[in-house]
N, C-alpha and C positions, 0 to 999 in steps of 0.2 A: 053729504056731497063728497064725501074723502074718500068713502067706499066705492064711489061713481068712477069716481078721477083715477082712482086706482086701476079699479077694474078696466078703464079706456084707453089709459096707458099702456098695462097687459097687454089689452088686444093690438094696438100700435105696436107697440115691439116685437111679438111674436109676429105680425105680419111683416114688418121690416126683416125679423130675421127670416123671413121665408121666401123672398124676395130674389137675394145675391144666390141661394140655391139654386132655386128655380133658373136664373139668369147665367147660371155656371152649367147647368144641365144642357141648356140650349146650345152653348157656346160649343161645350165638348162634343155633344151631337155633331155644330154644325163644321168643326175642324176636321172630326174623323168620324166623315160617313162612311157608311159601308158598299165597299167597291163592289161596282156589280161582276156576276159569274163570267169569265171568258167565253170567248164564240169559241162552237166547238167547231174544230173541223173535220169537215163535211166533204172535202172535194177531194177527191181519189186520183183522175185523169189516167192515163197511160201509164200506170209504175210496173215492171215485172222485177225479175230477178235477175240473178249474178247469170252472164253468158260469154260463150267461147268468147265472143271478144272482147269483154270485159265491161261493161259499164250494163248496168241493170237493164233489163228488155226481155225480149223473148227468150230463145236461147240462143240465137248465133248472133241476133243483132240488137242494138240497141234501141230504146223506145222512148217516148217526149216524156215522161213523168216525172216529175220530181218530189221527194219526202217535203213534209209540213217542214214549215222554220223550229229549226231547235231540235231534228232526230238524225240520229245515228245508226248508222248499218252496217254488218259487218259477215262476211259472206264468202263461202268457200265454194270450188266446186272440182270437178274431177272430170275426162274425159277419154272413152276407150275406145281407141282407133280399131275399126277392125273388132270390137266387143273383145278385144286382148290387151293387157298389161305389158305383152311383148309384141314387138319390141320398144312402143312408146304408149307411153301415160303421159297424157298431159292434165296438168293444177292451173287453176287459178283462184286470188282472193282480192278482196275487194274492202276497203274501208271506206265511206262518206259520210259527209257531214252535211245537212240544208244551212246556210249559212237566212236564208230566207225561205218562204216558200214556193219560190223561183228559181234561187240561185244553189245551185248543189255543187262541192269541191269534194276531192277525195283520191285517193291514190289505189294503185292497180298492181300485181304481183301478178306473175308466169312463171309455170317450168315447163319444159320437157324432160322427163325421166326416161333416158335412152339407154337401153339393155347393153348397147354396143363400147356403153362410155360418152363421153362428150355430154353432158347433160348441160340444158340452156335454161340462163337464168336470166330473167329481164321484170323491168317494172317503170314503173312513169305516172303522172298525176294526171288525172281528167278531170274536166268542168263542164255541167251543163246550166243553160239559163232556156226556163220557160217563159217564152216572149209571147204566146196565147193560151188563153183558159177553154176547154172545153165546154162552151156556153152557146146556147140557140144554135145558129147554122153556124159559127165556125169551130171548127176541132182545136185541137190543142195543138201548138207549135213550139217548139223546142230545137236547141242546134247546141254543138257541145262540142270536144277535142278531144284525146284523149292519147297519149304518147307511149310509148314501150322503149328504154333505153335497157343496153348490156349488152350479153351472147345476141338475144334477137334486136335489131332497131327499127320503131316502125311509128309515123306519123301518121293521124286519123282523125277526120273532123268527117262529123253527119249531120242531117237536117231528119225530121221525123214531125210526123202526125197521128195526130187519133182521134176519133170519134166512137161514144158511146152511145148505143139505142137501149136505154132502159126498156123492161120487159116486167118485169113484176118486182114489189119488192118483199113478197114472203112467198111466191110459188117456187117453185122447181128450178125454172128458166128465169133468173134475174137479169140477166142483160147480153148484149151481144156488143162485143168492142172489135174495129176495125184499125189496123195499124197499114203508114206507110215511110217507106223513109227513103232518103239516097245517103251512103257511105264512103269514103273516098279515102285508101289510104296508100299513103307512100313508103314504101318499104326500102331500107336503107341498106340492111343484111338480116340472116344471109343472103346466097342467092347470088350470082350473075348476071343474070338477067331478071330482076324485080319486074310484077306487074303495078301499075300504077291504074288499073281498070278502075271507074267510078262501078258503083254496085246497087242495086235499085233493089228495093225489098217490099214484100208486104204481107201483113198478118191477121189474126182473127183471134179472137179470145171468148169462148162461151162462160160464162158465171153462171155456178151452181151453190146453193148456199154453202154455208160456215168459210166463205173467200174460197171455194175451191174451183179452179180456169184449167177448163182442157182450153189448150193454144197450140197451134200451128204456126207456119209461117213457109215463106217460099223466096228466094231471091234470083238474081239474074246470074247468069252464068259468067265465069273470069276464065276465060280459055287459055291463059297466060298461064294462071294454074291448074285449073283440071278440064277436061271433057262433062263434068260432071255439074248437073243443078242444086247450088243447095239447096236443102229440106231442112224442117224438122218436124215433129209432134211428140206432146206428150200434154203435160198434166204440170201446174203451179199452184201450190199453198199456201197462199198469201196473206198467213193469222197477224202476223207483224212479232209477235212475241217470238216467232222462229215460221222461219220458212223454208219451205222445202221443194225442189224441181226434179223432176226424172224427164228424160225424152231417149226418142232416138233420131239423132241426126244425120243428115249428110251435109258437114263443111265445103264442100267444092273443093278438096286438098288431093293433093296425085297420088297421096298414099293411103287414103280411106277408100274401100268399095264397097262397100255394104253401111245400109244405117248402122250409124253405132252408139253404144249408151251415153247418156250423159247425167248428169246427178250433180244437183246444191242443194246447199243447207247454211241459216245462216238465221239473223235475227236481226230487229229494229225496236231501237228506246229512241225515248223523246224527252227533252230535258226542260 
């Protein structure tokens, strides 16, 4: 019977000690389970690049898109009046931060490089907030600010839309995006007589693969400043690790007559 007793006790204690394991396994499992993968994002809406007037879009005007929460962009571009260096070049660059995936802050830099002397310096912060998703029938809506203080002063708030018609998503023709906006800004200096003309715009963007958008675009004319319609057309690379715009434009400015080049380059992280 001693041999019994032994033996049945054995198995009682190895199963007690197997027990509090077992019961510590569960527990740690059940404190730290394994976070599921992040939603990836998926939604693009209206974003372009760095333009004459500074806040991403087409090239001369600005468009409703905003970066994913948590990336950063940062973006130069250059602009030749007349496809000449003389007697002005004008710079622009661009820093922004998605504070959400709505809410985009970020600061703006200008020059004019004037042959003659007098070169202008100015810069100021912009905000935009996208207040609709490009979802079913309605487009994406976005409205933003956007300031120039120094040599130039000039205050700028827009409203903008977009809508995208998907078209294939591995053929040739991936999609066709349509932009509209109105622009309105108040110009402090220089100048005597500043135009304070609101400005009406709209655009088209063809997507071809690896992100690459011939874009155009068309706005209303400011007779304040020129006889002239702006335009633009060209071409955006929109890989996000570095992007890149060429166009040729016409600003609507009294001393541009002919399209003239325009060129960014620039990149976007996400943190």
């Amino acid at each position: 019977m001693r041999p019994t007793f032994l033996l049945t006790l054995s198995a009682l204690a190895a199963a007690a000690l197997s027990i509090p394991a077992q019961a510590g396994e569960v527990t740690l499992s059940s404190k730290n389970p394994i976070p599921p993968p992040p939603p990836i994002e998926d939604y693009v809406g209206g974003r372009g690049l760095l333009t004459i007037q500074g806040p991403t879009g087409l090239f001369i005007n600005p468009t409703s898109g905003t970066m994913p929460a948590g990336s950063f962009t940062a973006q130069y571009c250059f602009f030749l009046p007349n496809n000449d260096s003389d007697p002005v070049m004008a710079h622009g660059a661009l820093l922004s931060y998605a504070v959400t995936d709505w809410l985009e802050v970020g600061g703006l830099f200008g020059a004019k490089d004037i042959d003659a002397g007098g070169d202008l310096f100015s810069g100021g912060p912009m905000v935009r907030v996208r207040l609709l998703k490009d979802e079913g029938p309605m487009p994406e809506l976005s409205v933003g600010s956007y300031i120039f203080l120094g040599d130039e002063e000039n205050y700028n708030a827009f409203i903008a839309l977009f809508k995208r018609c998907e078209i294939s998503q591995d053929g040739f023709l991936r999609s066709v995006g349509f932009h509209a906006g109105l622009r309105q800004t108040w110009i402090e200096k220089p100048g005597d007589d500043p135009s304070d003309t609101p400005v009406g715009y709209f655009g088209l963007e063809v997507e071809l693969p690896f992100r690459f958008y011939l874009v155009g675009e068309v706005s209303t004319k400011d007779e304040d400043l020129s006889d002239e319609t702006p335009y633009a057309f060209g071409v955006q690379w929109r890989l996000g690790g570095i992007n890149i715009s060429a166009a040729f434009t016409e600003p609507g400015l009294d001393f541009v007559d002919e399209p003239s080049f325009f060129f960014g380059i620039g990149t976007q992280l996400s943190f």
